[in-house]
N, C-alpha and C positions, 0 to 999 in steps of 0.2 A: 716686325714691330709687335706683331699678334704674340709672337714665341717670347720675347721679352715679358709681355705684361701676364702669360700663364707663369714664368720663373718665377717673377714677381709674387703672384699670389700663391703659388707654394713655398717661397721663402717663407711665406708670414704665415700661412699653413703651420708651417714646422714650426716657429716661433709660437704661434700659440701653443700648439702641442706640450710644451717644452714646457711651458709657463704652469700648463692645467697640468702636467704630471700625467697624460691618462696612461692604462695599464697597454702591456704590448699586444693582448689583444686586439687596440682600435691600430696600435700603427699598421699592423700588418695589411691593412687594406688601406693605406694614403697612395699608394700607387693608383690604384684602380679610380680611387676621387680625385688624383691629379689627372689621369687623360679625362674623367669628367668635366671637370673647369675648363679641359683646353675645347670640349665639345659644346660646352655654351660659351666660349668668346667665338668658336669657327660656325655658329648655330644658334646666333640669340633670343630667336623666333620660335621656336618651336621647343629649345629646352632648357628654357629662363623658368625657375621654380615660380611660384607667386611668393610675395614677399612675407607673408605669415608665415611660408612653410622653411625659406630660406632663411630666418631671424631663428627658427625652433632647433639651433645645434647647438654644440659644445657645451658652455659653461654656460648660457639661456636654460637648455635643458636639465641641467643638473639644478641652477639656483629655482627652478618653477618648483620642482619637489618640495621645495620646503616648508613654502605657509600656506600647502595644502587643509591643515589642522585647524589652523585659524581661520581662514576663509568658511569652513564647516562651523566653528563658531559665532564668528560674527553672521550666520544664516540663522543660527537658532538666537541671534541677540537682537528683541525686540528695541528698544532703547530706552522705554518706561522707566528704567529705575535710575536716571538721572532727573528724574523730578527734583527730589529734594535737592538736587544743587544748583537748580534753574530757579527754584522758590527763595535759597539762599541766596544765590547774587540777585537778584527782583528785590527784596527785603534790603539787603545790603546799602543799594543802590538807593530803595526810597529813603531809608532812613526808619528811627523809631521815636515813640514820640511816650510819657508817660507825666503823669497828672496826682502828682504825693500833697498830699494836705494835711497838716499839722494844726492841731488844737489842744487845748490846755492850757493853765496860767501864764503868767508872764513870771519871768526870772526863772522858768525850769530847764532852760538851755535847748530851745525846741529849734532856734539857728543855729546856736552853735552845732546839732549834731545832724544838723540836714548839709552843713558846709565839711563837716567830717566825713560824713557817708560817699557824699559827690566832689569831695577833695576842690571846691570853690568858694568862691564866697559870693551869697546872693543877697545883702544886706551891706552895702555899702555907705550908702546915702542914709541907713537908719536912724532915726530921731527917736533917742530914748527920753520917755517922758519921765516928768516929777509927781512928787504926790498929791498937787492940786491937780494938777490936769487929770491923772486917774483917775479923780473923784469923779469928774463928770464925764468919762469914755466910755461910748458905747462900744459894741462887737462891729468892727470892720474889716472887708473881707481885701484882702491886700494880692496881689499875683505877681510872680517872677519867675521870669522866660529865659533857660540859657542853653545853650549849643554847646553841647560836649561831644567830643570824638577819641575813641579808643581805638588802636588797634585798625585802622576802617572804619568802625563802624558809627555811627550818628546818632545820637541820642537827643533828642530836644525835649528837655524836663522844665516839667512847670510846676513852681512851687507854690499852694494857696495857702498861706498864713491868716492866724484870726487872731488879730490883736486885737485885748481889751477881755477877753472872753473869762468870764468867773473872776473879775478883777473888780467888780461893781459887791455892792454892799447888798444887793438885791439883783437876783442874778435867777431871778423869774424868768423860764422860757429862753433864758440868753443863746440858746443853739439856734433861734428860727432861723436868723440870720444865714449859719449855717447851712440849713436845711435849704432855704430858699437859694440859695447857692449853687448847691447842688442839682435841684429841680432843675435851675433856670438852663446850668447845661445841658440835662435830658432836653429838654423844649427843645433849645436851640439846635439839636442835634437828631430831635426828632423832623425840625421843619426842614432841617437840609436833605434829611434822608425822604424828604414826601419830596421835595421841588425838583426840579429838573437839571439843575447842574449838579450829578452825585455822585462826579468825579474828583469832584476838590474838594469834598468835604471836610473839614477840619476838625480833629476831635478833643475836644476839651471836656471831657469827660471825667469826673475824679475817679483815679484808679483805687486809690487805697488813702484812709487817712490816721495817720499817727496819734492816738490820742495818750499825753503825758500825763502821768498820773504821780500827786506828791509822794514824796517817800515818808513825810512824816508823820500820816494820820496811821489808822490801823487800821485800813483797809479803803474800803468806797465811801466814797461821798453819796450824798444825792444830787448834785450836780453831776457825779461822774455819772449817779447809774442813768437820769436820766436822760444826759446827751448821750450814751452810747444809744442807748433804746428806739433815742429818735433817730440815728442815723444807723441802726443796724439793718435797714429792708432801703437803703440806698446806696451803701458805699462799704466795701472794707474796712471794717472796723480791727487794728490792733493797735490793743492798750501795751506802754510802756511804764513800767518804773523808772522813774525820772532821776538823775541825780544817784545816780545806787552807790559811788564813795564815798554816800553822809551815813551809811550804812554796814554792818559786818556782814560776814556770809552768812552767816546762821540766823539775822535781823531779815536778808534778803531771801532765805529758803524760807523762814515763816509767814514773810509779807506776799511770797507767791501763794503759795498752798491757801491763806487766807482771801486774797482776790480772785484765785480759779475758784475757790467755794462761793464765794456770793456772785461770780457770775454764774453758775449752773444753778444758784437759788435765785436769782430777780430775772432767770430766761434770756439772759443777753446773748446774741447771737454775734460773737466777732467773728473772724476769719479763720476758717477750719483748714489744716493744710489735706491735704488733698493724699489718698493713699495710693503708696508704690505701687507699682506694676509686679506682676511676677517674675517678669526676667528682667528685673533692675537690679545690679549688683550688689554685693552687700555692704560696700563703702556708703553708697549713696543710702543706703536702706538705714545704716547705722547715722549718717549725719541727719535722715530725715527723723528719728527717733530723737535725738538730741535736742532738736529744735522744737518739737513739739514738746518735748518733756522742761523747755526754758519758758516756755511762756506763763506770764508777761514777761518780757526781757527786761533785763535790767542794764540801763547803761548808762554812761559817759561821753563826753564831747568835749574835745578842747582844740584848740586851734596853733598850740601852743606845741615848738619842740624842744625836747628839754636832753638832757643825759641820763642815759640808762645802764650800766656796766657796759659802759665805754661803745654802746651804740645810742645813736641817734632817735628817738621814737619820740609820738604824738601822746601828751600826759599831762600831769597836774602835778605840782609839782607843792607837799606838803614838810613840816616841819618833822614829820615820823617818817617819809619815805615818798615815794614816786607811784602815780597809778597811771598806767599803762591804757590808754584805751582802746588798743587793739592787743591787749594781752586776754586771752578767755579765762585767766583765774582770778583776772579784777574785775571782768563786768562781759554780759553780751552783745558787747557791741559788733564784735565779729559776727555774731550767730545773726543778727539782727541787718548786717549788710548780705548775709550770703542768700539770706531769705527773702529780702527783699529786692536786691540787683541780679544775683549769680544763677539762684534756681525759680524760683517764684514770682519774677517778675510779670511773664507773659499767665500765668496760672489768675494772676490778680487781674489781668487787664481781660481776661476770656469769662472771668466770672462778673465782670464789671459790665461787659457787653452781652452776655447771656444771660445772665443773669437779673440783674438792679434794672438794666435797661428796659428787658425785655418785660419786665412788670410793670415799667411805669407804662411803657408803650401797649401795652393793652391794656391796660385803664384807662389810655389816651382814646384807642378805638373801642372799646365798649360805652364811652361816653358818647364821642359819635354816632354809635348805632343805638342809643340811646334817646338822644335828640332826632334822630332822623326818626324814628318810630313816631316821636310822642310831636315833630313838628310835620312830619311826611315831606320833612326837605334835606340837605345835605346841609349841615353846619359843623365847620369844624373849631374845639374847643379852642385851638389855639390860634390865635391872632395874626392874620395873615398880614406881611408884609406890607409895603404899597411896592407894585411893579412901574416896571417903565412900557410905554406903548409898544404893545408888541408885535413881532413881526405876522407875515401868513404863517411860516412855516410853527412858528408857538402858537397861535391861532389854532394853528389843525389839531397840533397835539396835546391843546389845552380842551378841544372838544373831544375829543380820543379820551381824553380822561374823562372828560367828563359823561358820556355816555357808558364808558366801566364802570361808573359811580353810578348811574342808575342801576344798570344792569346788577349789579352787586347788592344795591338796598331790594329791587326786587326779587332776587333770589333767598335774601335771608328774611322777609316778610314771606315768600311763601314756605321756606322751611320752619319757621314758628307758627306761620298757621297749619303745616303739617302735625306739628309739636303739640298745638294746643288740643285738632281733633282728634291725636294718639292716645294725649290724657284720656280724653273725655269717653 
């Protein structure tokens, strides 16, 4: 029985052999490895390999050789450089969120071209007034919330419209409104970020706001200059020419060169784009040139598709011809989407948080430490909630704050009285 089953495993012996091709080198010694197998079935005990050394022949041994090289790299591969794709599916996965506010007359197509840019319509239910009821309209701040998904990806855009605005006969101070608007977001976004739940904070923040400006005057209002002014040390400020097919190309090269002159004469600070990097290519170097060399843009909206040499396109549709408004030789409204969705988006919403935020927020805490000096108590400027009865565990770490609040007023009381004796 024992002689059978050594046959055996030399049949299969040779069968392997046969299979792996080796050179006549190895066969020459299978004899001397056949009385070996017959010497561990007649001797199991004493000349049974161990089982890591008996798996280590043939074609094991040949296929180890090979991701010897890569085993060597994956040693010197920290794993660090898949951040960025653990940051993108994280991002992905939350979602994005951005906050565009539109201002300027009424009748200059400020939906129509926000339902262009975002291919929706967020004006459904619109109730378009008559010309009594504008007499007595004041500026009201209107919001619309919708969930867009490309691609993957989430975008939840919130539209602020301000209807009524410069539509009044006396149009004194008509941005407060605005302005107050905007505050009221910082506040609110300031008290989320002091409270204790500042994991869900919500941010309704204005990223950037559109401000339309007519095509028909020759140049700025005072209306325009001084709503930009008041909203230029809060929010993104880019002005648009409004309406630019009431216009020629050469109406709309001199109507820019004239409102980039009176904005660098009245100091208005709109939204600066941001310069290339060095090793940014030169496609992208060339379209950021373009964009900055367009502004104010000049653009179009229509909701409207009409026939275009025999393609279908989004246009207006007049008695001399077709204006395109995704064609760049009718108007910027291309330049005016890439800038604002494709490259600039996130540019506008870092400058909106680093920036607009990060001023009001310490105006917010210089007030406080201003009241604490001149009351010698903590008061904070802004209006605190009412809470609900709270438990031990907010208890402890409502006192935890609050003893960091002392500790804090007294350490910059004694660095001002350091301050004061340095003067002195």
């Amino acid at each position: 029985m024992r002689g059978f089953f050594a046959l055996l495993l030399h049949t299969c012996e040779l069968l392997l052999l046969l299979l792996l091709d080796l050179p006549p080198s190895v066969t020459e010694h299978r004899s001397l490895h056949h009385h070996r197998l017959q010497l561990r079935l007649l001797h199991p005990v004493w000349t049974q390999l161990p089982p890591t050394e008996s798996k280590m022949t043939t074609s094991s041994r040949y296929k180890s050789r090979a991701p010897r090289s890569d085993d060597a790299e994956e040693k010197d591969y920290v794993g660090f450089a898949t951040l960025p794709n653990q940051v993108h599916r994280k991002s992905v996965k939350k979602g994005f969120d951005f906050t565009l506010m539109v201002a300027g007359e009424s009748g200059l197509g400020k939906s129509t071209l926000v339902n262009s840019l975002f291919l929706t319509d967020l004006h459904k239910d619109r109730k378009l007034l008559n010309a009594e009821e504008r007499i007595s309209q004041t500026v009201e701040i209107t919001k619309h919330t919708v969930d867009i998904e490309e691609k993957g990806v989430k975008l939840k855009l919130t539209i602020v419209d301000t209807p009524g605005f410069g539509d009044a006969v006396n149009n004194t101070e008509c941005w407060r409104p605005v302005t107050d608007y905007i505050n009221l977001q910082f506040e609110q976004y300031f008290r989320d970020e002091s409270g204790l739940n500042r994991k869900n904070i919500q941010d309704n923040r204005v990223h950037c706001c559109l401000y339309f400006i007519p095509p028909f005057g020759h140049g700025l209002r005072p209306v325009d200059i001084e709503f930009m002014k008041a909203l230029q040390d809060k929010v993104n400020v880019v002005p648009l020419i409004a309406k630019a097919d009431c216009l020629t190309p050469l109406e709309i090269k001199k109507l820019k060169e004239r409102l980039r002159e009176e904005i660098d004469k009245y100091g208005i600070k709109i939204y600066q784009f941001p310069d290339c990097d060095s090793d940014e290519d030169e496609e992208f170097k060339q379209q950021d040139r373009e964009l900055k060399e367009s502004t104010p843009f000049a653009v179009i909206g229509s909701n409207t598709v009409v026939e275009a040499r025999g393609q279908r396109v989004r246009g207006r549709l007049y008695p001399w011809g077709i204006v395109e408004v995704e064609n760049p030789s009718h108007c910027d409204f291309v330049k005016l989407r890439t800038m604002l969705i494709r490259t600039h988006m996130h540019d506008l919403k870092d400058i909106t948080s680093d920036c607009h935020y990060e001023n009001y927020r310490a105006l917010c805490i210089q007030t406080m430490t201003s009241k604490m000096n001149a009351d010698k108590r903590v008061e904070s400027p802004i209006p605190i909630l009412p809470l609900s009865t709270p438990d031990v565990e907010t208890e402890k770490l409502i006192k935890m704050k609050d003893d960091e609040l002392r500790r804090m007023q007294q350490m910059l009381q004694k660095m001002q009285q350091q301050m004061h004796e340095q003067d002195l």
